[in-house]
Structure formats: structure tokens, C-alpha cells
N, C-alpha and C positions, 0 to 999 in steps of 0.2 A: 753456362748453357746458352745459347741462343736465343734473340727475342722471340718474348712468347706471340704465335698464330691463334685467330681463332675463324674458325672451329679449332678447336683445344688443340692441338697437336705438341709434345714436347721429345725433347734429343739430351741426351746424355754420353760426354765422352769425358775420357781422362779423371776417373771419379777420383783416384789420390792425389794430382792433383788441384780438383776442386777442394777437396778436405784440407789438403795445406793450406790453399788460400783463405778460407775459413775462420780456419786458426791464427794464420797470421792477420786477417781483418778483427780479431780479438784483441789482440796484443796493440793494434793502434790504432783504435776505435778512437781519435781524435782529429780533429781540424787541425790542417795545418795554413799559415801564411809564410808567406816569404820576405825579407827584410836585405835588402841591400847591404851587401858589407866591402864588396869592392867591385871598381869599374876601370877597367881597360878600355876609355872610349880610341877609336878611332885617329890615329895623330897620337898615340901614346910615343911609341918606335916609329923610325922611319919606315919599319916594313909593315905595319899596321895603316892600313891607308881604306878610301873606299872607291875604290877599283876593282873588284869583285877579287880581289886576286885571293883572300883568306875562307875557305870557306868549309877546311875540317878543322875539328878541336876535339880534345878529347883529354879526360881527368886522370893522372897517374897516382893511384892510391897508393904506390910503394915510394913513393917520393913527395907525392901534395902537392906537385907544380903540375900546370896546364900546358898540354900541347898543342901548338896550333900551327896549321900549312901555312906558309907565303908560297902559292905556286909561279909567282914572278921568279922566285931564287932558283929553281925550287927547294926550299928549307923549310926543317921542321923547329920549331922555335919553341925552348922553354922559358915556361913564365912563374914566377915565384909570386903568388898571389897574395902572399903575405907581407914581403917585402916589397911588392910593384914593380919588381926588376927582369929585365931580359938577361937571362942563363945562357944564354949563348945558343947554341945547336948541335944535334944529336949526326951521328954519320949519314953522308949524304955519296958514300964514293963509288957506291955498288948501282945509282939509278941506269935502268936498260932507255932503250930506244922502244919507239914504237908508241902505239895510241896516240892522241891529239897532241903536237908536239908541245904548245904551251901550257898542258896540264899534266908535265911529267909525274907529279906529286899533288894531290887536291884533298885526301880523305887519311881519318888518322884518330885509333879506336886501342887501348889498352886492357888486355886482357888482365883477368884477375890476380894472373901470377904475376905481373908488372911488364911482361913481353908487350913490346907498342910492334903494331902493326899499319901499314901504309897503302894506297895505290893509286894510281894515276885513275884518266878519263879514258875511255875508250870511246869514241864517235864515231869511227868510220867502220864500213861494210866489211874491210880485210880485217887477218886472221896471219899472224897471232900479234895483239894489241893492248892484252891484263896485264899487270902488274902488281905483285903484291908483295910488301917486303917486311920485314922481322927484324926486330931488334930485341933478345932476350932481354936489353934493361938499356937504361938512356946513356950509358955511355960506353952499349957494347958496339961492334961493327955493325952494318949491314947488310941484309945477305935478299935472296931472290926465294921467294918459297912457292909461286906461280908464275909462270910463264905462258900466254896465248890468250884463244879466246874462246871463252867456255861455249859448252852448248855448240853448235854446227857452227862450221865454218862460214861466214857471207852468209850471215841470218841477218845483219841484221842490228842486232839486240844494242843498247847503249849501254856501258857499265860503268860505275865511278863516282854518281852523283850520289848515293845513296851508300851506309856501309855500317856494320855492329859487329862487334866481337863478343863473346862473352867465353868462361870457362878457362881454361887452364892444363899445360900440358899436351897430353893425347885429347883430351875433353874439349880442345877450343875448336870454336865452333865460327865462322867467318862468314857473313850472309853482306851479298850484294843486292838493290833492286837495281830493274831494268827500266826500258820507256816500252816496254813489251808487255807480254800475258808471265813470265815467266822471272825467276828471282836463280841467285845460284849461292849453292850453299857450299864451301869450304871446311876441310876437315882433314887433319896431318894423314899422311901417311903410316908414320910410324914414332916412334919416340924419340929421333934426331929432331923433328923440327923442322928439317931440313926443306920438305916436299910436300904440298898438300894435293891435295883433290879434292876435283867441284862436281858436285850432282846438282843437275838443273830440275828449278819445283816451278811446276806447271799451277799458275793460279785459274781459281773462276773467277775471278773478276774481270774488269775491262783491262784495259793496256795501260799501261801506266801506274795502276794500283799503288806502286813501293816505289815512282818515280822519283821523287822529292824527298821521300822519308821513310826510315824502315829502322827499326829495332824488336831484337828481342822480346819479348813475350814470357810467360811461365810454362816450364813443358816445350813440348813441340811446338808451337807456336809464336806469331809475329804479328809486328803492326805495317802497317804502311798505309803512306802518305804521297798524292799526286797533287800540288796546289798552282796548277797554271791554267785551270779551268777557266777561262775567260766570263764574267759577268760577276753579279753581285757574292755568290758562293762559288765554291770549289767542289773537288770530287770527295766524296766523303772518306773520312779515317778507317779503315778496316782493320779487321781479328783475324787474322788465318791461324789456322791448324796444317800443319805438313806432315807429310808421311816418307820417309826417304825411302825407302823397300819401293811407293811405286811412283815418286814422283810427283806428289800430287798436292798443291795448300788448296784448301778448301773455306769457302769464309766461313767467321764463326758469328759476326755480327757486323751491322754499319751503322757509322757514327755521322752521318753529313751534319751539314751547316741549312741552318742553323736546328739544334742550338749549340753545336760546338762552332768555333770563331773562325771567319773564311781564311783559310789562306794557311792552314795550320800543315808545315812541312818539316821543318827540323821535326823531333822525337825523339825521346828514350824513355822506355822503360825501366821501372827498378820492380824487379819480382819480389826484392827485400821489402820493401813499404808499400806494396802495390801503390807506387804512384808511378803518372804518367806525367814527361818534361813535354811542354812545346813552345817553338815560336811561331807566333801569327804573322807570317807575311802579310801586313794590310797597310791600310793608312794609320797609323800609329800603330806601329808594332810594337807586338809586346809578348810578355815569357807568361808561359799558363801553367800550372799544376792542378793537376788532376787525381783524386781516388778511381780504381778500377777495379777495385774488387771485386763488383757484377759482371758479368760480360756481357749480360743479358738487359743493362741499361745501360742509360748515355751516361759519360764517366761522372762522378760527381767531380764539381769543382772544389777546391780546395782553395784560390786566390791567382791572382792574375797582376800583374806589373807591368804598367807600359815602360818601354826603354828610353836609357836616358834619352837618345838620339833617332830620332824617324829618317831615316838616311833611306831612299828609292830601292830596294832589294829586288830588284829583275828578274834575279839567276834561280830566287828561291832557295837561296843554300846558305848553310849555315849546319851549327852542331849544338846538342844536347849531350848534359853528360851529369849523374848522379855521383856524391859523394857522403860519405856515411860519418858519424859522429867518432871523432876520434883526437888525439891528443894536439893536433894542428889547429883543429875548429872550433871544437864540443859540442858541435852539431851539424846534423845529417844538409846540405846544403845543394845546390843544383845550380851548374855552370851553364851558362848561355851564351853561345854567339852566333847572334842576326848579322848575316854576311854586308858590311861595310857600316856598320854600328857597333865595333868593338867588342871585347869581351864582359861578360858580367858575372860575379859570383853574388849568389842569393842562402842568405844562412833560410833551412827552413825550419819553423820555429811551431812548435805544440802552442795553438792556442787554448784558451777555454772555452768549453764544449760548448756548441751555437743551433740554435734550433734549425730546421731545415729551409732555405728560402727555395726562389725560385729565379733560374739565371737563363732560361728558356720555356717559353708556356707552349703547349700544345695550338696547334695551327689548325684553322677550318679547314675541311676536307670536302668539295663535292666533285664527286665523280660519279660514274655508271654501276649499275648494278652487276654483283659478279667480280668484281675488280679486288686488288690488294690494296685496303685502307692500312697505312703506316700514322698513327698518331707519338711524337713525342717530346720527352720534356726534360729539362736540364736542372739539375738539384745542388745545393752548396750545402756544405754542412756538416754534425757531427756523424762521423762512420762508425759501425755499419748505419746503414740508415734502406728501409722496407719501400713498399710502393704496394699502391694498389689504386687501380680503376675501377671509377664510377661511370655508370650512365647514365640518364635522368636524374642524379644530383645525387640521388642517395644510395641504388642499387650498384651491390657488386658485380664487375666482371667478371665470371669464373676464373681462377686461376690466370688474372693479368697482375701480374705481382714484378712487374721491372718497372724502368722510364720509359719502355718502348713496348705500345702496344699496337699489336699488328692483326691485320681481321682478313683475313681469305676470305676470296670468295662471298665477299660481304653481301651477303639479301637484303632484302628493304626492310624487316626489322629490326635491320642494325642502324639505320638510322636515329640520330637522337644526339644529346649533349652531353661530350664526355671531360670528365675532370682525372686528374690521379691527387693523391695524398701520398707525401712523402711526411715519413716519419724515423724519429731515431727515439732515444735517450732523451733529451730534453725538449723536443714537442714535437709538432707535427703543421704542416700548411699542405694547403689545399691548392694547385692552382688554375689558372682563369679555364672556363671552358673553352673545346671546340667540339663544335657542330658538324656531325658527318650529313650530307644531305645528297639526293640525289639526283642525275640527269634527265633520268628516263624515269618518268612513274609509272609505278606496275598498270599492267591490265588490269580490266577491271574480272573481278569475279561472277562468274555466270553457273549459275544454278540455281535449274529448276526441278524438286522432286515435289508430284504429287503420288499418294500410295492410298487408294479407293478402296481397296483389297478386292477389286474385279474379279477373282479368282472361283473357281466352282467350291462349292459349299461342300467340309467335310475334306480337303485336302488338305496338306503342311506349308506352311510359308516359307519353309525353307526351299530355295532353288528357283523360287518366283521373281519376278523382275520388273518394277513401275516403268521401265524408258532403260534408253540404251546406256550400258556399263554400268548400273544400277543391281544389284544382286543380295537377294535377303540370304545369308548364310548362319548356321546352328552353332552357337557358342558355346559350350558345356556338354551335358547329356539328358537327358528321359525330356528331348525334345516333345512337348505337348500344344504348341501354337500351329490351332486350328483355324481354319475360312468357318466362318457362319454367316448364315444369312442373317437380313436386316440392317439396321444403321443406327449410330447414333447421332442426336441432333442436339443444337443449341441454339436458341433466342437470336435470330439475324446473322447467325453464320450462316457459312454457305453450303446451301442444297449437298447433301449426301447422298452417292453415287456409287455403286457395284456393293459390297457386301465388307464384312468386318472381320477382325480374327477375338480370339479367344485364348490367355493364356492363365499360369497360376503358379505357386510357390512348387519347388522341390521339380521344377524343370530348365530348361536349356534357357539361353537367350537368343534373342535373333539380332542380328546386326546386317544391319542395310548400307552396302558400299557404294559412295556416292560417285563414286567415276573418278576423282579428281581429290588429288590436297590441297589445302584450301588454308591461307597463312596471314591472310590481311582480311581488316574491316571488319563489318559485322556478319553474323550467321545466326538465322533464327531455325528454331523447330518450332510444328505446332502439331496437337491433336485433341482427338475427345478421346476421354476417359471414365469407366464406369469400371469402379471396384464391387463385384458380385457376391463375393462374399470375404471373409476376414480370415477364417480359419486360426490358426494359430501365431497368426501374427503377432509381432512383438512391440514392444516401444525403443526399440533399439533404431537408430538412423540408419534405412537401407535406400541405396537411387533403386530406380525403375526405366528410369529414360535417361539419357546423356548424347553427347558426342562423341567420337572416340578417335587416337592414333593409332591406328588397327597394327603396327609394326612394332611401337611401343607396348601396346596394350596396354594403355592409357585412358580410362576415362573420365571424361572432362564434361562440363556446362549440365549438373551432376541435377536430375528431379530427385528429390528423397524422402521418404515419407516414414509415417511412425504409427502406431496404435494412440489411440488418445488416451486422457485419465483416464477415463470411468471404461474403459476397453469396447465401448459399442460402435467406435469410428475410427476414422483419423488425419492426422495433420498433414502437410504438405510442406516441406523446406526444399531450402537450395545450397550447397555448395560448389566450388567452381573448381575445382580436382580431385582424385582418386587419391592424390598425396596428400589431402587436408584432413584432418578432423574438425575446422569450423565451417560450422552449418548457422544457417539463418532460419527460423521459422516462421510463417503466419499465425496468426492468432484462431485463427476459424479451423471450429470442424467439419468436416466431410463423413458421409457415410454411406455403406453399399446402397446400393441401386441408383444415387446420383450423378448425374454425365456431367464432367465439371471440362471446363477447354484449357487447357495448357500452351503458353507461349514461352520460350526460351529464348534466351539472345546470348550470342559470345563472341565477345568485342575487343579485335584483334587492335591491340596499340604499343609503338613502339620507343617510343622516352624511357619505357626503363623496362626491366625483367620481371618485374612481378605487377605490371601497370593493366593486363590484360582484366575483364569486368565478365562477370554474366548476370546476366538478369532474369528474373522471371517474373511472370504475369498468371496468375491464377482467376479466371473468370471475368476475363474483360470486358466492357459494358457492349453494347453492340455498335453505339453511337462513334465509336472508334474503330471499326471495321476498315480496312480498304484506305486508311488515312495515310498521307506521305510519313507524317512520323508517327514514333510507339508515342503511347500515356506513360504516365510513370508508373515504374514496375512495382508489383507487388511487394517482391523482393530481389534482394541484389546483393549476393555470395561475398563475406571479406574478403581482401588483398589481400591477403596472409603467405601465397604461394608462386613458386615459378611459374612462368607463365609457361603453357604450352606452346610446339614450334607448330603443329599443325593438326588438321581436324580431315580426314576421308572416311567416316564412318557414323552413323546414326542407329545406335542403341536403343532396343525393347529389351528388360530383362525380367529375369524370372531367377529365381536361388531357391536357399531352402526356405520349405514352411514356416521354417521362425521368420524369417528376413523380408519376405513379399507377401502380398494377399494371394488366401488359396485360390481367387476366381477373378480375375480382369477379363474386361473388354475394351478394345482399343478400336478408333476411328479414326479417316480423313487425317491421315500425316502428310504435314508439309515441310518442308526444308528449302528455303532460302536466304534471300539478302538484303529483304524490306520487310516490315511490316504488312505493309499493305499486299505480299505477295501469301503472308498465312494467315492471310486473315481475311478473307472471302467476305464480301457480302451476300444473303441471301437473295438469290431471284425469284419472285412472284412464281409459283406453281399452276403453270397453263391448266387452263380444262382440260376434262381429261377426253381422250380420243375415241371413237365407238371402237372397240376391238372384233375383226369380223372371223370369221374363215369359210372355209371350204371345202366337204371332206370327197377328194380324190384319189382313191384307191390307187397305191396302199399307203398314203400317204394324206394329212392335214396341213392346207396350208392357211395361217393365221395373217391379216394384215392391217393393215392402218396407217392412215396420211402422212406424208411426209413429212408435213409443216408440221410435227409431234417424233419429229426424229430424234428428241432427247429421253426418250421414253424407250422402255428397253423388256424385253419378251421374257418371263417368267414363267417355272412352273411347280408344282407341285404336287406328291403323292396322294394327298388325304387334306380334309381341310375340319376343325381349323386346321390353317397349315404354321400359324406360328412364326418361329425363324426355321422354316424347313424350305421357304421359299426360293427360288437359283436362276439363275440367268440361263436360259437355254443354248445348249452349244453349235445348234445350227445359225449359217451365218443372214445376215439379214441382205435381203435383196430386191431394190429398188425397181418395180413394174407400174409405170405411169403416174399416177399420184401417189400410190402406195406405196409403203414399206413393205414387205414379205419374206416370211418365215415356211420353210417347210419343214414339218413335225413327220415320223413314219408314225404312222399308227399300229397301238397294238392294242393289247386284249387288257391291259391293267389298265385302274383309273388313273385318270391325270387335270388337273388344274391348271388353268392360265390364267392370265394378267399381264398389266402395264404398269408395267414400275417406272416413276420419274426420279 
């Protein structure tokens, strides 16, 4: 499957398949190394030279000798790897004209029946320039099974450097890469052999993709290798998936450097051992074996061998070739030749089972927010062998379980230090972190709600609104949160302004939307709180107040309260999700008629997934009003849970009679991003102002100075008036020094006042 994205996203194709390989990763759930058993250096034969001129080979399992191009001859030369002798050469009488002249013959691939197949270079723009030729067995004739140049005429394409056969019969199956976007695949016509046909597969990737290196795959699928990227790496190893109905290889994953080794061009696959062959074209080159049983990680290694001979490899050419355990060897072994460094056979050999190292660490990452972070890492060791990412050291990735973890779209919570652990059978290692960090630091967060309950006395909070995109909305049903007059106060908080609401168990909740989702830093709430009466309330843990993911319907930065022992009061906790059941409690009771002030905080941080905090402050002293920082919180909710991704929403609730008190009253809510933003100091309470009026038919008009403008027009039917008391809804209008109110007069009584 593909490396894993996050935000999560996963792909499945080819599920039988995956299950084969599975099974087969059962069967040789072992380390392998590779061990020298013979070398063909360079200057072996007179035609074995380092002139670029050898630069296909390839394993004939019907016979056990190596074949390799001299395109100086051009001849295809056997080699008896047993004995170290040149066999002479297979028919050479049938080669056509055409393509690069001095690469009449350069590539050379043995299907599984023992059929060896061949083809020249094609370089230039004309058309017809392929070649490809057939030998049922090494000492049949020669014959022509393609002739031209696939895909459009004068495209273009280069063909020759690159070449795999696999299969047998009608089933063999002949893939060339290009220096293009496109690859071309071969496949007989009929069951003479005689005539094949190429359908051309259209890659995503860049140009060049299978330039250098291409082989077989398991299923529909291939690798390829471009390694003339210029600088310290090359272009990365790729996985394609092809589809011949419409043309198309799609990538399945990328392997760049590091941590796989630059310069990696030759290649073969063996779908038998899921292992992967290569040579590194570098400054000491050398032959790699690799597990690939994941596709979805970077290959494991399995051991690496520098060659005997560092000889300048230009051309990047050279060949890979797999050989299986059998009466010749007695073990499964891998042919190599680095084009003008001679041939190598490598016996590969079952080690005993090696705990996981680490042969590529994860790299620092800083980029911009929004971007594709790619973190990954390169593993040796016993197979199968697991993976899983951490972040902040100890927290899991969701579902990052490859070498290669990949983060769409990454937000600025994904910042932080990530590790993976590879594990098998015999242990597991951890390795080094890298740090994602970013360019651009977010904006800052702005918001300000204050909620006065300014509203006329006796109507619903539902559909009311403090400030702009701010909306109190009905959560549940037997909505009962009323406006009432009055206020509640506390000890040096600040001045209490328009009027209050009133709610109670076995009703709605109200949720107040605060315009904006809100993902970083801290976020406080604040209010007064007078529980009126208790009703049937329980000692069971229910919130009252929160934050919320209004999409999720999540709530989070959780108030929670309980009945006490002796049932006349009760407690005040906190926990910091809707998914937790730990709760923290204070030790202190509370009981109806007492206004106690409530501060929250939820404290967005990003090192790990469950790093986020909330706090709460139950009855702050006053001398900490208005202070740049909070005191230390009453209490402060365990880490026990995911953290949440974001907060647009501020929570009053109400449930049933068991769950909440049958009678609250709520005041003065705030919602910001300081301390000192809910937590008001009080201001001294001016004298109070003479209130006058004037009665002008048919109408009274009430007034009073200006410099008492925070003073505001009441009235009321009967007095005492109680909390019956309301803010008049005519609007106030500024005549000279005065403020002025016009009242219409009628025939009922009524009361006035100045409310500060």
C-alpha cells in the first residue's frame, strides 16, 4: 500500500497480491548477507575490459552460466561461473541495422523458460531503430521478434538502456525504460514466439523515472531507477503499478536518497524472496540487497558489499540478476555487474535472526504551514519487521505504521519531535528524532466575548447575540434559559452590567458560537455562578460549562460538579474531554445561594497528541485580577486523552434532574486569551446622578448628565420590584449636558431608576 498521509488517508489495490506477499514474507522472515564466492574482475577475457563497452548481463537458470554483452563485438558471451571460463558465444548472425550503430547489441535478460532475449540502443529521433532478439536456449539460432520504434514515430523516446524479462511462453512479458515519461512493455503475439507487440505505459512520474534501471515487480508492477541526477543524491527508486487496458503506471511509492544509497541504477527484483538487487553507482561502488516486502516503507536492508574494483562508471550501466538455491550452488545468490568493474557472484546466505538497527535516521523538516512534510527512515534487519511513529517521544501517530511517514497539509500542531520504532522478533530500536518546525508562525488569536445578558427580562437566550458571528443556539429540548433581571457580584471583580439568565436540570443547553475555530495557545472562560436550588440532583459527575467542537460535538475544558456527602451541597471538578472518565476534584463545598467565579483555561500544545492541559480556577482571590499571568489553578484535568483539534463553541448546559441543579443562575461570561482579559477588576461606583424628568404630553421624558453615561434607564411595574427590574427599550438621547430618555405615558404604574 502506499506511504501512509496524514490527515489519515489510506489506498488499497491488488489485495491477492498483497496476501501472497504476506505469506511469502512468513516463509523468510530472516536476515539475509551476502558472501563473495566469485569475481570476474575486469581484464578477466580480453573482451571484459573498462570501456563501457559490457553493460548487460543476465543469469541463465537452465544452464548456470552468466550472460554478458561485449557491444564492441557485438557478442553475447557465456560464462561458467563455476569453472571461471569463457564458453564461447551464442548466435550472433541474424543482428539487423539500425539504432546507435556502435550499440548494435548492449542489453540481455533470460526468461524463465531459459529463452535469452537481447536489444540494441536506440538514441536517435528516426523510426524504425528497436531491436529485439530471441534465442529459445543458448545454442539455438537467432531470430528478430521486434522490429522499429515503439510508441510514435520522431517522439523522441530513447530505448535500450534499461530492460527485464520475466515469465515464460505466451506469459513473457519484455519491459523497456525510456529517458521520457513513458516505459514500453512487450508481449508475444501468439505462441510461435516468433512476433511480439509493445504497448506504451504512460508514467506519473518525471522523465527519466526507468532511465537507468527498471525491473519487474510482483503483479502488475515495476521499479525504476534514473541515477544521473547531478549533485550529492539522485532521483529517487520508484514502485509503479501499470494498467495495460489503459496505458497507464501510476506510482505506488518513492524511495529517494537518502536513506537509500545515491546513485542506485542497476536493479532486479526477485518476487520469489521479495528481495530487491542494486548497484550503487557512487564513489565506491558497491551491490545492495534489500527486503521489500512493505511497499509502504523504505526497503529494509538486508547487507551491502563494496566491489572489489571502484572503476569511474559514467554510463551508469550495468546489470542485476537473481539466482535461486539449487544443485549448482545450494544457495539462493545474486549476480552483479558495475559496468567496467567486472562481474560478481554473491552466494546469499540466511543469517541468524538480528534485532532492528538503523541504516537511515529521519531528517529535520522546516517548512511552511499547509505543505507536504515527508519524514523517513531506513531499517536492517530481521523480517517481517512493524514501524510505528511517535511524536513528542512517547505519543502515537495514528495509524503511521511504515518507514515513511507523510503529513498533508501539515497545521502548526503538527509541529514537534518525531521518532519511529522499528520492531521485529528479536527487539526493537528507536531512532534519532527529527524535528518538524515551521516558517511562518501562526497568527495570533483574537477573541473577544463579553455576554452581560443585556437582554429584556423574561425572554430565551436562544437567538441572542453578544457581538458580531457570536450566536447563542438551543441544544437539546424543554429549552428553559431565561433573561432575568439583577446581577451577580463578586469581591473586586468587575462591575456587573445588563441583567442575567436563569436555567435548571431536565432542560436544553445553550451554546454560544464564537465566530472562529480556535487551534493554538491558550483559551480561557469565565463566569459567576449561583446554584439556587439542588433538586434532585445526584453525586454522579455531570459538566455544566465547557468548550465545544460544535461539528464533532465534542466537549471539551469540561466544569463538573456532584452533590456532596451529606446531600445539602456540592463539589466542583474538572475534566478535559467528553471521551474521559478522569475527573479531578476540589476538596471544598459549595451550596445554593452562593455566587462562586469560575475561570477555565485550555491549553493548546503541540509535542505530542495528548499534551493539551486545562485548568481551572474556582474562586480566585481578587488580588490577581487583571494580572499579565493566571495563579496557580485550583485544578488541572489528567492527560489521560487525545487532544482535541479545535474549540468554536462555549457551553451552558442544563440535562436531566438527576444530572444538573434544578435552579442556576449564570453571570458576566467571558471567553478569551489572557487572564487578565476574564478577569476584570472592579471600578469604584461613581455617585449616583440626580434622575430628573418632565412629563410632556403624551409622553415622559427622564434625564441625567452625561459624565454618568455608564448608568443605564430602568423600570419597573410594582415595587418592591426585586429582579423585576429592565432596561427600558427606548433609546437614550444626548440633549446638552443630559442624557435623555422618552418614556410614552400611560395610565398603569411604573418605576424608574439608574442602574450602574
Amino acid at each position: 500500500m502506499p506511504a501512509l498521509h496524514v490527515p489519515f488517508m489510506k489506498n488499497r489495490t491488488l489485495l491477492l497480491m498483497v496476501v501472497w506477499i504476506s505469506f511469502t514474507a512468513s516463509l523468510y522472515a530472516t536476515t539475509y548477507s551476502l558472501n563473495l564466492i566469485t569475481n570476474f574482475p575486469a581484464g578477466s577475457f580480453s573482451w571484459l575490459g573498462t570501456a563501457s563497452n559490457q553493460r548487460g548481463m543476465a543469469y541463465n537458470p537452465s544452464t548456470g552460466h552468466i550472460l554478458v554483452v561485449d557491444k564492441a563485438t557485438p557478442a553475447i558471451h557465456i560464462l561458467d561461473p563455476i569453472a571461471g571460463t569463457d564458453l564461447g558465444t551464442i548466435d550472433a548472425s541474424s543482428l539487423a541495422t539500425g539504432g546507435n550503430s556502435t550499440f548494435v547489441m548492449t542489453l540481455v535478460r533470460v526468461a524463465d523458460d531459459g529463452a535469452v532475449y537481447a536489444a540494441n540502443l536506440e538514441n536517435t529521433t528516426g523510426a524504425p531503430d528497436l531491436n529485439i532478439y530471441r534465442w529459445p536456449s543458448e545454442s539455438s539460432a537467432q531470430s528478430i521478434v521486434w522490429h522499429g520504434h515503439p510508441g510514435t514515430a520522431g517522439d523522441g523516446q530513447r530505448y535500450g538502456d534499461t530492460m527485464d524479462v520475466r515469465g515464460s511462453g505466451t506469459n513473457t512479458m519484455i519491459i523497456f525504460g525510456s529517458r521520457g515519461t513513458v516505459v514500453q512493455l512487450f508481449r508475444p503475439t501468439d505462441d510461435t514466439l516468433s512476433v511480439f507487440t509493445a504497448t506504451t505505459l504512460t508514467m506519473d512520474g518525471p522523465a527519466g523515472s526507468a532511465g537507468y534501471g527498471i525491473t519487474f515487480g510482483p503483479g502488475n508492477t515495476f521499479y525504476g531507477a534514473f541515477g544521473t541526477t547531478s549533485g550529492t543524491t539522485t532521483d529517487p527508486l520508484r514502485l509503479f503499478s501499470f494498467d495495460v487496458a489503459t496505458g497507464a503506471a501510476k506510482t505506488i511509492a518513492v524511495y529517494p536518497q537518502p536513506p537509500m544509497p545515491t546513485g542506485l541504477a542497476p536493479i532486479k527484483m526477485s518476487p520469489l524472496l521479495n528481495l530487491l538487487g542494486g548497484a550503487a553507482i557512487k564513489t565506491g561502488d558497491a551491490a545492495y540487497l534489500y527486503d521489500v516486502t512493505s511497499t509502504g516503507s523504505v526497503p529494509i536492508l538486508q547487507d551491502s558489499k563494496t566491489l572489489p574494483t571502484d572503476t569511474a562508471n559514467g554510463a551508469f550501466a550495468g546489470a542485476i540478476d537473481f539466482g535461486y538455491a539449487d544443485a549448482i550452488y545450494g544457495t539462493n545468490r545474486l549476480f552483479v555487474m558495475d559496468c567496467n568493474n567486472g562481474v560478481q557472484v554473491y552466494a546469499i546466505l540466511t543469517n541468524t535472526p538480528a534485532a532492528p538497527t538503523f541504516f537511515g535516521q529521519p531528517a529535520n523538516v522546516t517548512t511552511s504551514t499547509n505543505s507536504t512534510v515527508t519524514f523517513r527512515a531506513g531499517a536492517q534487519g530481521d523480517v517481517p519487521m512493524t514501524f510505528q511513529w511517535f511524536v513528542g517521544g512517547d505519543t502515537p501517530v495514528l495509524n503511521a505504521t511504515n518507514s515513511i511517514l507523510i503529513i498533508s497539509n501539515a497545521p502548526f500542531t503538527a509541529a514537534g519531535s518525531y521518532t519511529v520504532v522499528a520492531s521485529n522478533t528479536v527487539g526493537a530500536a528507536t531512532s534519532s528524532a527529527a524535528v518538524l518546525a515551521f516558517t511562518n508562525p501562526p497568527p495570533a488569536v483574537v477573541v473577544h466575548v463579553y455576554e452581560p445578558f443585556n437582554y429584556n427580562v423574561g425572554e430565551a437566550l436562544t437567538g441572542k447575540s453578544p457581538g458580531i458571528g457570536m450566536i447563542w443556539n438551543t441544544n437539546g429540548s424543554g429549552d428553559d434559559t431565561t433573561v432575568v433581571s439583577g446581577n451577580l457580584s463578586y469581591t473586586g471583580f468587575g462591575n456587573a452590567i445588563g441583567n442575567s439568565i436563569t436555567n435548571g436540570g431536565s432542560g436544553a443547553a445553550e451554546r454560544l458560537s464564537l465566530g472562529q475555530q480556535i487551534n493554538r495557545g491558550p483559551l480561557y472562560y469565565s463566569f459567576l455562578l449561583r446554584v439556587d436550588s439542588l433538586g434532585a440532583f445526584n453525586s454522579s459527575a455531570n459538566f455544566i460549562a465547557a468548550f465545544v467542537n460544535q461539528a464533532a460535538d465534542v466537549q471539551d475544558a469540561r466544569l463538573v460538579v456532584r452533590l456532596n456527602v451529606d446531600g445539602t451541597g456540592y463539589q466542583i471538578g474538572a475534566n478535559k474531554t467528553s471521551k474521559s472518565t478522569a475527573y479531578v476534584w476540589a476538596g471544598t463545598d459549595h451550596f445554593p445561594g452562593e455566587t462562586v467565579l469560575i475561570v477555565g483555561r485550555y491549553t493548546f500544545n503541540s509535542a505530542a497528541s495528548s499534551d493539551d492541559t486545562f485548568d481551572l480556577w474556582i474562586n480566585p482571590t481578587a488580588n490577581t485580577f487583571g494580572q499579565a499571568s493566571a495563579p496557580a489553578p485550583t485544578l488541572s484535568a489528567p492527560l489521560l486523552d487525545a487532544d482535541i483539534t479545535l474549540i468554536d463553541t462555549f457551553v451552558i448546559r442544563q440535562s436531566t434532574s438527576a444530572n444538573t441543579p434544578n435552579a442556576m443562575t449564570w453571570d458576566e461570561v467571558r471567553v478569551d486569551t489572557t487572564w487578565a482579559a476574564v478577569t476584570p477588576i472592579a471600578s469604584a461606583v461613581p455617585a449616583s446622578p440626580t434622575l430628573g424628568y418632565s412629563f410632556t404630553p403624551p409622553n415622559i421624558v427622564f434625564s441625567w448628565p452625561t459624565n454618568a453615561g455608564a448608568f443605564a434607564l430602568q423600570s419597573a411595574a410594582s415595587l418592591p420590584a426585586a429582579n423585576n427590574w429592565a432596561n427600558v427599550v427606548q433609546p437614550v438621547v444626548v440633549s446638552g449636558a443630559n442624557n435623555t430618555v422618552t418614556v410614552p405615558a400611560t395610565d398603569a404604574a411604573a418605576f424608574f431608576r439608574l442602574k450602574y
